[in-house]
KELO-940797 format. One record per atom (N, C-alpha, C): residue in one letter; atom name; z, x, y. Coordinates in steps of 0.1 Angstrom, whole numbers, always signed. Example, Ala and Ser with C-alpha at 12.3 -4.5 7.8 and 13.67 -1.06 7.14 Angstrom:
# KELO-940797
a:N:+78:+132:-57
a:CA:+78:+123:-45
a:C:+78:+132:-33
s:N:+71:+128:-22
s:CA:+71:+137:-11
s:C:+79:+129:+0
***
This chain:
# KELO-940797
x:N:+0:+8:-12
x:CA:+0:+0:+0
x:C:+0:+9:+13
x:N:+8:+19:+15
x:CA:+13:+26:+22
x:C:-5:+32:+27
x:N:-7:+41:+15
x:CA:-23:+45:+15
x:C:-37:+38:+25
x:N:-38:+26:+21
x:CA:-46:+16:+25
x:C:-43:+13:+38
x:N:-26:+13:+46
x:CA:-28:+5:+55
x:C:-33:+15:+66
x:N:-32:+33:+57
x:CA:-31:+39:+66
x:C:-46:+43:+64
x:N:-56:+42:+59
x:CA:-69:+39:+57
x:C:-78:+26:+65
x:N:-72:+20:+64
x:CA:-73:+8:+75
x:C:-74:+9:+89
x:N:-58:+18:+93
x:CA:-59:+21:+105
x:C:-67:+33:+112
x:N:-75:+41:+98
x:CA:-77:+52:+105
x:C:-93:+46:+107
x:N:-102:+35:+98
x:CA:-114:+30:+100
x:C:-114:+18:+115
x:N:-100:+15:+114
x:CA:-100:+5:+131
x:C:-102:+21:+144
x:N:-98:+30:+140
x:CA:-96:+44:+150
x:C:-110:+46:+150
x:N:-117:+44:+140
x:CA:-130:+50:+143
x:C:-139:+44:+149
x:N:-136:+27:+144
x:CA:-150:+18:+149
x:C:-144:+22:+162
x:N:-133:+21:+172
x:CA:-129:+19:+186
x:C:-137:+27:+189
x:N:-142:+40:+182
x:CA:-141:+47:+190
x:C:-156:+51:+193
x:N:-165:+46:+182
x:CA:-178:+46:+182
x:C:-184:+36:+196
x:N:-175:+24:+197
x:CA:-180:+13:+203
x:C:-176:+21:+216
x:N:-162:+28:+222
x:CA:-160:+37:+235
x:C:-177:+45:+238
x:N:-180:+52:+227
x:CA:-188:+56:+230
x:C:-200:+56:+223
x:N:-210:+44:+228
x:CA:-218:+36:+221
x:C:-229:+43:+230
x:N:-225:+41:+246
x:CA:-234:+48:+252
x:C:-242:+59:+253
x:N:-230:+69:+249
x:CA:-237:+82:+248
x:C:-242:+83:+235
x:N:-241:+75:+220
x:CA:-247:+80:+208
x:C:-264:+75:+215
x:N:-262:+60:+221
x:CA:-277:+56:+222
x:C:-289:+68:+232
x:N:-281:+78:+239
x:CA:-285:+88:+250
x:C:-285:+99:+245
x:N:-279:+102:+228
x:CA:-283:+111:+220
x:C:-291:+110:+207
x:N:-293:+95:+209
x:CA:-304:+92:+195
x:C:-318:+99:+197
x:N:-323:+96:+208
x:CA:-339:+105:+210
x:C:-338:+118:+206
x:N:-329:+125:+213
x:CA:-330:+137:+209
x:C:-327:+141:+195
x:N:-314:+135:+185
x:CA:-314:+140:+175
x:C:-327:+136:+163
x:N:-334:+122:+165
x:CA:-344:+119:+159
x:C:-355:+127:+158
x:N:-356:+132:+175
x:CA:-369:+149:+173
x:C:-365:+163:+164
x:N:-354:+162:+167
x:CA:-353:+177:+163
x:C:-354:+169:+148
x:N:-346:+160:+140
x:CA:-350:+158:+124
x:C:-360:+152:+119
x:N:-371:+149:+131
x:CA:-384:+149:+124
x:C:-393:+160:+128
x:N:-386:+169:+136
x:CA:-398:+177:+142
x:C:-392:+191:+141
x:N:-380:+193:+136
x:CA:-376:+207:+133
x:C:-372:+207:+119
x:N:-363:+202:+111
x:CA:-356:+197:+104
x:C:-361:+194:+88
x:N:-374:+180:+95
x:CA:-377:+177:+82
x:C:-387:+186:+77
x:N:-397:+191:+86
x:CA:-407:+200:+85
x:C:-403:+214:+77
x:N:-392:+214:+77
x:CA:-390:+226:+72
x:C:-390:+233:+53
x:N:-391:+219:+45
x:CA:-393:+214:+36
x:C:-408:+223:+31
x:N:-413:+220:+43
x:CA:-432:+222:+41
x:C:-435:+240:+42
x:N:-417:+253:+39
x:CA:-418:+262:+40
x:C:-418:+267:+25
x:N:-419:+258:+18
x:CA:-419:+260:+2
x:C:-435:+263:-1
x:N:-444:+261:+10
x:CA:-462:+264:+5
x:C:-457:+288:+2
x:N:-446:+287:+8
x:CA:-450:+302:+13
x:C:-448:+310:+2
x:N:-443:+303:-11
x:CA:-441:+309:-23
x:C:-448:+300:-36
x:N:-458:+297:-33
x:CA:-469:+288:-39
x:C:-481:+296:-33
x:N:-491:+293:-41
x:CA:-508:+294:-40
x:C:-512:+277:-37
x:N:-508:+275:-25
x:CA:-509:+264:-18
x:C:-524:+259:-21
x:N:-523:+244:-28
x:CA:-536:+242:-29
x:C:-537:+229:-22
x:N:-543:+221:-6
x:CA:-537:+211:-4
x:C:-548:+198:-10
x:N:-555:+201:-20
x:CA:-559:+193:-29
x:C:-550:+187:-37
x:N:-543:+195:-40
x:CA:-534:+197:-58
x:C:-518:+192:-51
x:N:-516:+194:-41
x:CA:-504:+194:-31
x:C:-493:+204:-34
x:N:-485:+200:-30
x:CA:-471:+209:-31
x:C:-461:+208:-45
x:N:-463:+196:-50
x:CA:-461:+195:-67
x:C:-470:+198:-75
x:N:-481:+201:-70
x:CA:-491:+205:-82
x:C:-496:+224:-82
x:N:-488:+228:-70
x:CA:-493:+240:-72
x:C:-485:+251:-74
x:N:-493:+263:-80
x:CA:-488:+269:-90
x:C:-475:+278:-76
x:N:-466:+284:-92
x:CA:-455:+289:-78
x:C:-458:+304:-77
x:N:-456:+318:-72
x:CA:-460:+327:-74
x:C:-450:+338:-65
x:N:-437:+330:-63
x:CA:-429:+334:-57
x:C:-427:+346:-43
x:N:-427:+355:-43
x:CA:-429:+367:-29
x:C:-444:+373:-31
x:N:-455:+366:-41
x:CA:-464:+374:-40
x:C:-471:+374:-24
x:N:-472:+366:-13
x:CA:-480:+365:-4
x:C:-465:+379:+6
x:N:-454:+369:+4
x:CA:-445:+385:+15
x:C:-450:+396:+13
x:N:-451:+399:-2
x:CA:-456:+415:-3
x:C:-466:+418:+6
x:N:-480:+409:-2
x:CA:-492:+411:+10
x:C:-492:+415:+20
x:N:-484:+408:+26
x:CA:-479:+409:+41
x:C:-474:+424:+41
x:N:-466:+428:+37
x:CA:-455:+438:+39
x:C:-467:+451:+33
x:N:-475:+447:+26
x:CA:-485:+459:+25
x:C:-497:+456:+32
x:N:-493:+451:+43
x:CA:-509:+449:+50
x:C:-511:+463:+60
x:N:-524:+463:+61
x:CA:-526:+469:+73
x:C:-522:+467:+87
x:N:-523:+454:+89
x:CA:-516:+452:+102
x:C:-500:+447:+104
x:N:-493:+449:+91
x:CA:-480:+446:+93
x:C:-475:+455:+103
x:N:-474:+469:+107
x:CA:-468:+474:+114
x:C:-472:+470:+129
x:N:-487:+470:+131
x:CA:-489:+466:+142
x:C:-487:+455:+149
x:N:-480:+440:+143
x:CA:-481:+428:+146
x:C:-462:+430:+147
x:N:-460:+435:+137
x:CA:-440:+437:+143
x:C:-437:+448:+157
x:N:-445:+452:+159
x:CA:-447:+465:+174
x:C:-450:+457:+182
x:N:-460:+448:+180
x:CA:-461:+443:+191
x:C:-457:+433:+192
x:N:-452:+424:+186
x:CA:-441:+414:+192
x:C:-430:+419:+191
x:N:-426:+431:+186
x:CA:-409:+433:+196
x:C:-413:+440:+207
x:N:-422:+446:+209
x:CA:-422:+454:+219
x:C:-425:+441:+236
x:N:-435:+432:+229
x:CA:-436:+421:+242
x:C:-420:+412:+243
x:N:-419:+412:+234
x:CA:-405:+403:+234
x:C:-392:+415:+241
x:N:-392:+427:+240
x:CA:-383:+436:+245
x:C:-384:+438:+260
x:N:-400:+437:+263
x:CA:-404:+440:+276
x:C:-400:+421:+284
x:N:-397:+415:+276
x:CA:-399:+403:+285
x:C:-390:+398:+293
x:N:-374:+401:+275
x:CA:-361:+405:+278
x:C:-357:+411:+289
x:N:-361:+427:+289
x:CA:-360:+436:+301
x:C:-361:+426:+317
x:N:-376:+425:+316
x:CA:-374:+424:+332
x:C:-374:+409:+331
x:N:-373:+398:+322
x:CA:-375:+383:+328
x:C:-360:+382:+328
x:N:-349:+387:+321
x:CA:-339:+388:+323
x:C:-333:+395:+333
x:N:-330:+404:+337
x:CA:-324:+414:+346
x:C:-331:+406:+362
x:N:-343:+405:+360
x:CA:-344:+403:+374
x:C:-343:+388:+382
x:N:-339:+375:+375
x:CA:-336:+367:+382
x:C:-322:+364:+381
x:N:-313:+378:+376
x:CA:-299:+378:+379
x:C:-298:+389:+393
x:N:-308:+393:+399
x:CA:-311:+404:+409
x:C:-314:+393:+421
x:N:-326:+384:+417
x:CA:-329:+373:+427
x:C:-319:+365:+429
x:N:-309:+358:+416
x:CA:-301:+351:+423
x:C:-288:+356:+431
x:N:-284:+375:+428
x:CA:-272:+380:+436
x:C:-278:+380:+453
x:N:-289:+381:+456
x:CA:-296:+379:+464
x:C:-298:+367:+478
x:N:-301:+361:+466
x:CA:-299:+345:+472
x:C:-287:+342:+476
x:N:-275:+345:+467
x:CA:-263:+341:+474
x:C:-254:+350:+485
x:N:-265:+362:+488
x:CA:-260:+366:+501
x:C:-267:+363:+511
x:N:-278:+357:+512
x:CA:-284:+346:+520
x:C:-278:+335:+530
x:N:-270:+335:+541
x:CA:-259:+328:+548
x:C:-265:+319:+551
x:N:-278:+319:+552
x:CA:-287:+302:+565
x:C:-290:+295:+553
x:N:-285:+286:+554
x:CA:-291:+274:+539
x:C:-305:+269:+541
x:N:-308:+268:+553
x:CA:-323:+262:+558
x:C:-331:+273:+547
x:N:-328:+287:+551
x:CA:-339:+298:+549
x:C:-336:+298:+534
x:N:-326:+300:+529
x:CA:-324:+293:+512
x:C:-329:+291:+506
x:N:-329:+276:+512
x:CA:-335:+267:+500
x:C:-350:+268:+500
x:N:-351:+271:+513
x:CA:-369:+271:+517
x:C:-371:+284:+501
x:N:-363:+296:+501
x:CA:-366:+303:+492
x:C:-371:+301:+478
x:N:-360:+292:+471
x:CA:-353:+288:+460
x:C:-367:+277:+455
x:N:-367:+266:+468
x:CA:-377:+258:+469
x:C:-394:+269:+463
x:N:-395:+276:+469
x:CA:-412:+283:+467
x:C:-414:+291:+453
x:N:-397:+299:+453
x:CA:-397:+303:+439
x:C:-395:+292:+425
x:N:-392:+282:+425
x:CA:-393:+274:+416
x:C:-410:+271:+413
x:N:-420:+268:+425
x:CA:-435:+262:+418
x:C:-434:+264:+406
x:N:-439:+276:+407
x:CA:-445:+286:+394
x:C:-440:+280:+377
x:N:-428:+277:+381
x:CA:-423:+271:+366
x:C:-430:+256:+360
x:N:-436:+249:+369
x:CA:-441:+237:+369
x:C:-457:+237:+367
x:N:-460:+256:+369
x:CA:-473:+253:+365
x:C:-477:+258:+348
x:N:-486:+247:+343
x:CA:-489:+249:+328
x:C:-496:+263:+328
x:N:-496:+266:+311
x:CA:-496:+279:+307
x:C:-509:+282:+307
x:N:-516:+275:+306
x:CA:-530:+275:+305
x:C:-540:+275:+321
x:N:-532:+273:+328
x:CA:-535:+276:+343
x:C:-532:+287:+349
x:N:-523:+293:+345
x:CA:-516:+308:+345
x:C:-525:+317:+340
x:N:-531:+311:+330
x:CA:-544:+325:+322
x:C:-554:+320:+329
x:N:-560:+305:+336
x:CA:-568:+313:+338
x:C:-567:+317:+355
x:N:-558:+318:+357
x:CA:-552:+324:+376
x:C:-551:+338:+368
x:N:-546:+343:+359
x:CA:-551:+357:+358
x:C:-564:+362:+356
x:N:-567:+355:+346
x:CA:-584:+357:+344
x:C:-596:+356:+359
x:N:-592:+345:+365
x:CA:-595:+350:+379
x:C:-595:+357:+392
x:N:-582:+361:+391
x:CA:-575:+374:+398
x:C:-578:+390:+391
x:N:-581:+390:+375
x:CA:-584:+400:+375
x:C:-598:+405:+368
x:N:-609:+391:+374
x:CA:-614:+398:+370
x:C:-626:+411:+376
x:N:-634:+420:+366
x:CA:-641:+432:+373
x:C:-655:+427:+384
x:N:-654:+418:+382
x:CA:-663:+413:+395
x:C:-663:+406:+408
x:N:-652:+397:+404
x:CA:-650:+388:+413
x:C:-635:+389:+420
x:N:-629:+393:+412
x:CA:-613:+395:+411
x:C:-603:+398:+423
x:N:-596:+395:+427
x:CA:-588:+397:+439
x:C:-581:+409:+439
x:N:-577:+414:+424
x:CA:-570:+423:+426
x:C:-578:+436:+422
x:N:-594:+437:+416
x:CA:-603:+447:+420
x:C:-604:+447:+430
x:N:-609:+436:+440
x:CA:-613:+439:+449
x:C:-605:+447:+462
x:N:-590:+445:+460
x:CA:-583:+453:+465
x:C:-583:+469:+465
x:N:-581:+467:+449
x:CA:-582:+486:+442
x:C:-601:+493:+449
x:N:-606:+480:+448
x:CA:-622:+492:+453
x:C:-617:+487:+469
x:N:-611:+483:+475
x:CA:-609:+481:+492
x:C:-602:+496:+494
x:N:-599:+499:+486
x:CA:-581:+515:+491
x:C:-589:+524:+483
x:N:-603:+526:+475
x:CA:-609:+535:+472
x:C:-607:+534:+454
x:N:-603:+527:+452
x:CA:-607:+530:+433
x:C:-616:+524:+426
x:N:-613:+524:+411
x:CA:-628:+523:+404
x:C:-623:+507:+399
x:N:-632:+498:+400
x:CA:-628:+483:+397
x:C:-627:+485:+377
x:N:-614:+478:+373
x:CA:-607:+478:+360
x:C:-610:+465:+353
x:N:-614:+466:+341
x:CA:-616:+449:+333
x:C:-601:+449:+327
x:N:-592:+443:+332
x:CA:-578:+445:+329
x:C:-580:+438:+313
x:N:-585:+428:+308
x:CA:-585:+418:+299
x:C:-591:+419:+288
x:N:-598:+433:+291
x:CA:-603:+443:+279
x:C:-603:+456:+277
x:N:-588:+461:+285
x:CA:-586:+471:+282
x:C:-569:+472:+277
x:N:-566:+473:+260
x:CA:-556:+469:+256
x:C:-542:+476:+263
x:N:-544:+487:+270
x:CA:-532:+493:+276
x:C:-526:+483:+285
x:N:-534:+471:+292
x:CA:-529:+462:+305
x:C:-523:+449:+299
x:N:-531:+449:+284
x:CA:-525:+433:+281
x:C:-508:+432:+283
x:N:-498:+439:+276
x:CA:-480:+435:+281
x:C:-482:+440:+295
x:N:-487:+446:+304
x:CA:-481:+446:+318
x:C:-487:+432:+324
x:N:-501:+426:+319
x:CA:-503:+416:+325
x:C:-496:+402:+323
x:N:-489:+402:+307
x:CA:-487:+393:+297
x:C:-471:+392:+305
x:N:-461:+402:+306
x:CA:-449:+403:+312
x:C:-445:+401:+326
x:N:-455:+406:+336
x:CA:-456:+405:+345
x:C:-456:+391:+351
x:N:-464:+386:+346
x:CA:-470:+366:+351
x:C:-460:+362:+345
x:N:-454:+362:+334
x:CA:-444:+356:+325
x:C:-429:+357:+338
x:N:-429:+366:+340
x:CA:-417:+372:+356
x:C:-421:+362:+367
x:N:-429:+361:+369
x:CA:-434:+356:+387
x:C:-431:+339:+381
x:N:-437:+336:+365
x:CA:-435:+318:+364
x:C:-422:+315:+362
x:N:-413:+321:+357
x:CA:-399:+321:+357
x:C:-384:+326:+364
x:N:-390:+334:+370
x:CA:-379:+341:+384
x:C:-366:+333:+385
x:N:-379:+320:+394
x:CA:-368:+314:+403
x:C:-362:+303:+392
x:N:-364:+295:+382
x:CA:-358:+287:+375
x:C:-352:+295:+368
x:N:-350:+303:+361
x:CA:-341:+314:+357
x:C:-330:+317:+364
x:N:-332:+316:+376
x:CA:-321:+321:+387
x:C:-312:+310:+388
x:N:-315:+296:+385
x:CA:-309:+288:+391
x:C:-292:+292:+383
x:N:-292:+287:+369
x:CA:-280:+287:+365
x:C:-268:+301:+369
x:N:-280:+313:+374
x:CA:-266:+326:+382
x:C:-263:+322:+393
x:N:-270:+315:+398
x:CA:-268:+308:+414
x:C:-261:+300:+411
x:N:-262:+293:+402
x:CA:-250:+282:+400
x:C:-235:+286:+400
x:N:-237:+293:+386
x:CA:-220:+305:+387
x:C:-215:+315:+399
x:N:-226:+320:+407
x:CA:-221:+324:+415
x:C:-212:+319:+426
x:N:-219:+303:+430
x:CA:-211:+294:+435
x:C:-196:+287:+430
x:N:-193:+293:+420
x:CA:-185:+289:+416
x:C:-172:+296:+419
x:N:-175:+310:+425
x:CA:-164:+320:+425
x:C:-159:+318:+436
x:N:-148:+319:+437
x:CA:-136:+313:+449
x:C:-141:+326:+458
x:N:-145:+314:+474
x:CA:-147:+326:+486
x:C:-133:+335:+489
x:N:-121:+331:+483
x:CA:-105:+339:+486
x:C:-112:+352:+483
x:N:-119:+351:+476
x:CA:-121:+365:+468
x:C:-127:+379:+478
x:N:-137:+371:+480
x:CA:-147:+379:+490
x:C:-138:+380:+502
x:N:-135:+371:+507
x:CA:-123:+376:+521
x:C:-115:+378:+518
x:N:-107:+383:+505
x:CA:-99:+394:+501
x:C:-104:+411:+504
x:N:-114:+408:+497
x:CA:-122:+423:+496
x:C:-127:+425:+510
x:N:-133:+414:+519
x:CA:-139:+418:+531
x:C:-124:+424:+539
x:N:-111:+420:+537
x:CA:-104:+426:+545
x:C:-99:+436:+542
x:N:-99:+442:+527
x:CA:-95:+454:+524
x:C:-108:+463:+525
x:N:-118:+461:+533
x:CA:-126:+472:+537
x:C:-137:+473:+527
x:N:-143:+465:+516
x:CA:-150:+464:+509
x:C:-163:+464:+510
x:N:-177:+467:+512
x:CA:-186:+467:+513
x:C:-194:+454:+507
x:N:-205:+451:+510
x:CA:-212:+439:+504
x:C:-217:+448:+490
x:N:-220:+455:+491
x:CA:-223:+463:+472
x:C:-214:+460:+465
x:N:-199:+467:+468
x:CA:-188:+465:+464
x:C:-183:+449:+461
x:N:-181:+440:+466
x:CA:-181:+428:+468
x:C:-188:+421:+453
x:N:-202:+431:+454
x:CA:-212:+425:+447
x:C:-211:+431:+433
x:N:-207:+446:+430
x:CA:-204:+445:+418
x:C:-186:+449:+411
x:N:-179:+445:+424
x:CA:-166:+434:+419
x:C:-159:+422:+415
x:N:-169:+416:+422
x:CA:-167:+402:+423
x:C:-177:+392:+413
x:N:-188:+396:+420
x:CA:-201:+385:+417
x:C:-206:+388:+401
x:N:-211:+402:+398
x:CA:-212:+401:+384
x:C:-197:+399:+378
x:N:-188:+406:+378
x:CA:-177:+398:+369
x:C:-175:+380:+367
x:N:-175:+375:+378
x:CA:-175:+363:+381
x:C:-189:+354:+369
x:N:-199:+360:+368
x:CA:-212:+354:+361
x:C:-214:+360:+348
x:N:-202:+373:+347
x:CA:-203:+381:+333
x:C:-204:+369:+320
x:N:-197:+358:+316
x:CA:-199:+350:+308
x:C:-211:+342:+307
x:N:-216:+342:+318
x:CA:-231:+334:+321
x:C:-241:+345:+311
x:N:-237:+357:+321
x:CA:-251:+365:+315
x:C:-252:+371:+299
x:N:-240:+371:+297
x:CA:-241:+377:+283
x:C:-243:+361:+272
x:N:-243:+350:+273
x:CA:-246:+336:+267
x:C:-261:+340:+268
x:N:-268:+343:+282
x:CA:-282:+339:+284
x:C:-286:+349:+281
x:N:-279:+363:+280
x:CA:-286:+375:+272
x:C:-289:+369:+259
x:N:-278:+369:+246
x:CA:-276:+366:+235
x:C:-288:+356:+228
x:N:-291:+346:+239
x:CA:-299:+331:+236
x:C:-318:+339:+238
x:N:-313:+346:+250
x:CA:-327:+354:+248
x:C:-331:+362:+238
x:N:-320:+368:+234
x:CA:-321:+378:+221
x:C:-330:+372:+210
x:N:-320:+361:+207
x:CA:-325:+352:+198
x:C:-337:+351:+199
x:N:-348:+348:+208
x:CA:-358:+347:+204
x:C:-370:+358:+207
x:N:-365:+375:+208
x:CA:-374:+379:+209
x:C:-383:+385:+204
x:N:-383:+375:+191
x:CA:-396:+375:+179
x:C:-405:+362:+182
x:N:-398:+356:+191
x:CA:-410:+343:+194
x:C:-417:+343:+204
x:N:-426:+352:+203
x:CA:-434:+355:+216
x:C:-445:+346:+219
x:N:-442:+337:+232
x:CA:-454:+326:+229
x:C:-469:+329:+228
x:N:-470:+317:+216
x:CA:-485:+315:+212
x:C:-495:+314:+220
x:N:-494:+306:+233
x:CA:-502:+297:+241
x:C:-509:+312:+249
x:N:-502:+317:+251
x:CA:-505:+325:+266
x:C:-516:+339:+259
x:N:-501:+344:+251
x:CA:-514:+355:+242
x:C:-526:+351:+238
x:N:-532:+341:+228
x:CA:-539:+336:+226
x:C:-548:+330:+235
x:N:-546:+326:+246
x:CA:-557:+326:+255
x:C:-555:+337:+264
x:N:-554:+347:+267
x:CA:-556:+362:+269
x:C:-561:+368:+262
x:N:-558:+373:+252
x:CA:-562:+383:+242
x:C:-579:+386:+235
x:N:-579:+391:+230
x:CA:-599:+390:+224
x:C:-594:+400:+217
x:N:-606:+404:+206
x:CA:-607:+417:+200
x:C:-608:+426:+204
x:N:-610:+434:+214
x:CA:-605:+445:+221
x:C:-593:+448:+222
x:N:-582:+435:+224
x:CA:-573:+438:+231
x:C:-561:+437:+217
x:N:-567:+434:+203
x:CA:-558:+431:+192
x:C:-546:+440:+193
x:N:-553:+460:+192
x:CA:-541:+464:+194
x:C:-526:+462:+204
x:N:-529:+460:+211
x:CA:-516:+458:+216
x:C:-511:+440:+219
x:N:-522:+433:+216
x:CA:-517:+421:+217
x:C:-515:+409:+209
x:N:-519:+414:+198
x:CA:-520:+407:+182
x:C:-505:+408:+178
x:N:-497:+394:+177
x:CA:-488:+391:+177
x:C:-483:+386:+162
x:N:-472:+384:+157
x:CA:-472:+372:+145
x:C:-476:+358:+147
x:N:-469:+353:+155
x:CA:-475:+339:+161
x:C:-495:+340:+158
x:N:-501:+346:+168
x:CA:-514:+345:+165
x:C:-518:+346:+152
x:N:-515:+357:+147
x:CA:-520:+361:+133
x:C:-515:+352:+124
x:N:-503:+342:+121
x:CA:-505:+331:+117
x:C:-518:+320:+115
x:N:-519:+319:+132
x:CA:-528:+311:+138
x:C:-540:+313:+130
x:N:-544:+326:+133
x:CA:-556:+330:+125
x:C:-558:+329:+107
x:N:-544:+335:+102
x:CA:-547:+336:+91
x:C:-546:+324:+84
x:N:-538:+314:+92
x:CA:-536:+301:+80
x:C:-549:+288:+86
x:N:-549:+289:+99
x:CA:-561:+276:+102
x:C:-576:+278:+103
x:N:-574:+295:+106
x:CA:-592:+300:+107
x:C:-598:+302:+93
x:N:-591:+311:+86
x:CA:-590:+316:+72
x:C:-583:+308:+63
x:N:-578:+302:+68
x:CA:-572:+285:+55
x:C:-563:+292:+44
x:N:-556:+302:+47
x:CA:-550:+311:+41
x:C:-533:+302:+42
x:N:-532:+291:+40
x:CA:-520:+285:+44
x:C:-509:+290:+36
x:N:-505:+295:+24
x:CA:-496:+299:+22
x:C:-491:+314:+24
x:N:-500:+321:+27
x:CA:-498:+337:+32
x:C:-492:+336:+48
x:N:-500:+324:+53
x:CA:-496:+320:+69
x:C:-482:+318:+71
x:N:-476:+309:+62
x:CA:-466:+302:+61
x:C:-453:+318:+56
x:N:-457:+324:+49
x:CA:-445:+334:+44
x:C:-447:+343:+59
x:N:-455:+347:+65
x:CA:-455:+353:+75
x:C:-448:+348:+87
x:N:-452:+331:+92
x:CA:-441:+327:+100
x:C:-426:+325:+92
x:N:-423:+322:+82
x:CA:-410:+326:+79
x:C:-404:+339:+80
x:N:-410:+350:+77
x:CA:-403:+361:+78
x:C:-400:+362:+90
x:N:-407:+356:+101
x:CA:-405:+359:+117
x:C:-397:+353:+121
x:N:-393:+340:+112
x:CA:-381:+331:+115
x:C:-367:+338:+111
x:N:-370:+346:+96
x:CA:-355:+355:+96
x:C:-357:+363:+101
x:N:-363:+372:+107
x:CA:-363:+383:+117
x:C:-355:+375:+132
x:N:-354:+366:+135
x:CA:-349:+358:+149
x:C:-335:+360:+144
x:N:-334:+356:+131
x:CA:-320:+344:+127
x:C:-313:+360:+125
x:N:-315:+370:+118
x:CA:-308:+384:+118
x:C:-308:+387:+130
x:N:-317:+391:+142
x:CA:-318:+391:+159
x:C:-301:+381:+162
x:N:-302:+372:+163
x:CA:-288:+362:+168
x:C:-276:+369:+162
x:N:-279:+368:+145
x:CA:-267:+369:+142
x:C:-261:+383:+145
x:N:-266:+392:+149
x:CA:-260:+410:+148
x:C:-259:+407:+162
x:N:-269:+404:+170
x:CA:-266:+405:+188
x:C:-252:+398:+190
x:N:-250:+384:+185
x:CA:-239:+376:+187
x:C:-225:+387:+181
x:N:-227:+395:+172
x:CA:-216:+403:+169
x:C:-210:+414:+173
x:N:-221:+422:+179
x:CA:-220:+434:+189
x:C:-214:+430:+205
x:N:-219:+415:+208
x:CA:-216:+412:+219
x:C:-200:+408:+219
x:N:-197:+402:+204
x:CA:-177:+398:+204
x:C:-172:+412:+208
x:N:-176:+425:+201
x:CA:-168:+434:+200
x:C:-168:+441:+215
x:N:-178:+442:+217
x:CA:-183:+446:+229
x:C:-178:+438:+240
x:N:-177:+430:+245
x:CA:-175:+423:+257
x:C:-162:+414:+253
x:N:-162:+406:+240
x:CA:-152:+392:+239
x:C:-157:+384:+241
x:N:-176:+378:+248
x:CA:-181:+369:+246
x:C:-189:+368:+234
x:N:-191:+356:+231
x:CA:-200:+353:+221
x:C:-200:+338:+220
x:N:-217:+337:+214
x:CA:-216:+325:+213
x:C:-210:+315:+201
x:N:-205:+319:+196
x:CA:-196:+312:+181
x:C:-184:+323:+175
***
C-alpha cells in the first residue's frame, strides 16, 4: 500500500509537471523531431560502410565485408593528402576565424560612442547573411586574371596579374580568408556579450590604480570572457575535420586538388559521381570519429589545463 500510494504521488508529480511545462516541450518539439529524423535516424544508413552496398539488393540483401573499404581508404593514394588538407584548412580557420573576432570584439568594447558602435557592429554583421555560394562567386570575381579587382590592383602598383583559382598555393589563403571577413562580426557578438557583463567597478578600480587600457585589457577583459573562449574554442575544435563542403567545392577544380581536396568533397565525388556508395560512406565515418576523438581529447586537455570544460 505504502509503495503504490507513493507511486501515485510521484506519477501526480509528474503529470503537474509536464502540464507546467507544456509550453516549452511544444517549443522544443520542432527541434527534437529534426535532429531524429535528420541526424539520428539517418545514422542507421552508416552500416552500407561495411557492406558491398548494392542499392538494388538493399541493405539486407548485401553482402557484408566488414573494414574492407576502411583499408582501401587507408591505403589509398590520396589518403594522406585529403587528412592534410582538411586539418590543415580546419587549423587555419580555427587560427584566425577564432582569435580574431575575440580581437574585434576587445575592440569594440573600448569604443565609448554607441552611435559609432553600432554603426560598426551593424556593417560587420552583413557578410554573415550573405549565402555561400555568393561568396565564391564575389571571389571568383574579385579574383579573377582578367577582369579582377584585385589584379587589377597588383598590375596598378607594378605586378604580374595572378589566376588565384588555379594556382593551388592561394586556394587556403583564399578559402580562410573570405571565411574571416563572412564571420568576424557575428562571431564577435557573443565576446561582446561577455564583455558587457563584467562589472565597470572593475575597470575604475584599475583606472585609479594607474592601469593602462592594455593592462585593463589583459586583466580584466580576457579573464572576464576566459570561460566564453575556451567553450567556443573546444566547440570549434570539435569540428575541425568538418571543413565545409559548399565553399571548397565551388572553388576548387583540378589544378587546385592538391591543396584543396578535402574528405567532404572526396566523399562527394567518390560515392555520387563514381557511385562508389559504400567506400564513400566508411570515408565520411572515419571523419566522423576523427571529430568525436578531436572533442573528446581537446575537452580533456582543456579540464586539466584551465578547469573549463564542456562536460
Amino acid at each position: 500500500m505504502e509503495n503504490s500510494a507513493i507511486a501515485r504521488k510521484n506519477n501526480m508529480w509528474m503529470r503537474n509537471k509536464v502540464k507546467r511545462n507544456l509550453v516549452l516541450y511544444v517549443f522544443l518539439a520542432p527541434a527534437a523531431i529534426y535532429y531524429l529524423l535528420f541526424h539520428y535516424a539517418p545514422m542507421y544508413g552508416t552500416l552500407i560502410a561495411f557492406q558491398d552496398y548494392n542499392p538494388f539488393r538493399g541493405m539486407s540483401s548485401s553482402p557484408w565485408v566488414g573494414f574492407k573499404h576502411f583499408e582501401a581508404f587507408f591505403n589509398s593514394i590520396y589518403f594522406y593528402r585529403l587528412i592534410r588538407n582538411t586539418l590543415l584548412i580546419g587549423f587555419y580557420s580555427i587560427l584566425f576565424g577564432f582569435t580574431i573576432p575575440i580581437v574585434f570584439a576587445l575592440l569594440l568594447h573600448e569604443v565609448k560612442h554607441p552611435k559609432f558602435r553600432n554603426l560598426i557592429q551593424s556593417i560587420s554583421y552583413l557578410p554573415h547573411f550573405i549565402s555561400t555560394v555568393v561568396v565564391a562567386g564575389l571571389i571568383v570575381n574579385f579574383t579573377s586574371p582578367s577582369t579582377g579587382f584585385i589584379n587589377g590592383l597588383i598590375e596598378f602598383f607594378g605586378g604580374t596579374r595572378i589566376d588565384f583559382l588555379r594556382e593551388s598555393g592561394w586556394f587556403r589563403t583564399l578559402y580562410v580568408s573570405s571565411g574571416v571577413w563572412q564571420t568576424v562580426g557575428w562571431s564577435s557578438i557573443i565576446y561582446f556579450a561577455s564583455l558587457t557583463g563584467i562589472s565597470p567597478s572593475l575597470y575604475e578600480a584599475a583606472e585609479m590604480d594607474g592601469a593602462s587600457r592594455w593592462q585593463k585589457v589583459w586583466h580584466i577583459s580576457l579573464p572576464g570572457i576566459k570561460p566564453t573562449i575556451i567553450t567556443i574554442l573546444l566547440l570549434d575544435l570539435g569540428r575541425v575535420m568538418d571543413v565545409g563542403f559548399e565553399k571548397v567545392y565551388l572553388l576548387y577544380n583540378s589544378t587546385t586538388y592538391e591543396t584543396a581536396d578535402v574528405l567532404s568533397t572526396y566523399v562527394y565525388r567518390s560515392g555520387l559521381e563514381q557511385q562508389q556508395y559504400s567506400f564513400a560512406a566508411s570515408v565520411g565515418l572515419f571523419n566522423s570519429f576523427l571529430t568525436f576523438v578531436f572533442i573528446i581529447v581537446c575537452n580533456r586537455v582543456a579540464r586539466k589545463l584551465s578547469g573549463y570544460s564542456l562536460w
